[in-house]
C-alpha positions, -999 to +999 in steps of 0.1 A: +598+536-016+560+528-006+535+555+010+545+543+039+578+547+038+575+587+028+548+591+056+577+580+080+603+602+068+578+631+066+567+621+102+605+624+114+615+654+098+587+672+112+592+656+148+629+672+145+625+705+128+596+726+149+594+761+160+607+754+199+637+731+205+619+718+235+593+703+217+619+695+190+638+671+215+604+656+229+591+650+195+623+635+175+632+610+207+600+600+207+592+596+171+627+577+173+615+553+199+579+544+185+573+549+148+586+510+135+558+501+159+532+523+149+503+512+121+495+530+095+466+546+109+487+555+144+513+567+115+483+591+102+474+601+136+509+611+146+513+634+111+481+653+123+493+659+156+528+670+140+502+694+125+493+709+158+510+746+169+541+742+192+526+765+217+492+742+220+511+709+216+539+720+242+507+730+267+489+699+260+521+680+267+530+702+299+492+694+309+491+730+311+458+749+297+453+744+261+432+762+237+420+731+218+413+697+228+436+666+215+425+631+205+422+605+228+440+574+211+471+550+211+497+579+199+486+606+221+487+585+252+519+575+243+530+611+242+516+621+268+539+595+291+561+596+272+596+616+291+631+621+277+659+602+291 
């Protein structure tokens, strides 16, 4: 199994198992539906957001008032459009 591989499985894991099941539904679908096409730099990207408090990254999400500011790139775009069906 290559770097790449375990950054994946590291990525999903932490998509499924967070702190509130909301964000643990948001996350795992949509780690489900875009990680084969993410790069390996998106990949990197996506395991620092993962990295991100539940309460800032549900706000963010919720485009509610968040105490820090996110990254504006390919991932977090995605994200933020991103809705569960």
């Amino acid at each position: 199994m290559n770097n790449i591989d375990l950054l994946k499985k590291k990525i999903i894991f932490r998509s499924e198992h967070r702190g509130i099941k909301e964000m643990d539904l948001v996350l795992g679908k949509f780690v489900s539906k875009h990680i084969s096409e993410f790069n390996l730099i998106e990949l990197k990207q996506l395991d620092d957001l993962l990295s991100t408090s539940d309460d800032n990254l549900f706000k963010w999400y919720s485009r509610k008032k968040c105490e820090i500011a996110f990254p504006e790139n390919r991932v977090t775009n995605l994200l933020r459009k991103f809705k569960i069906k």
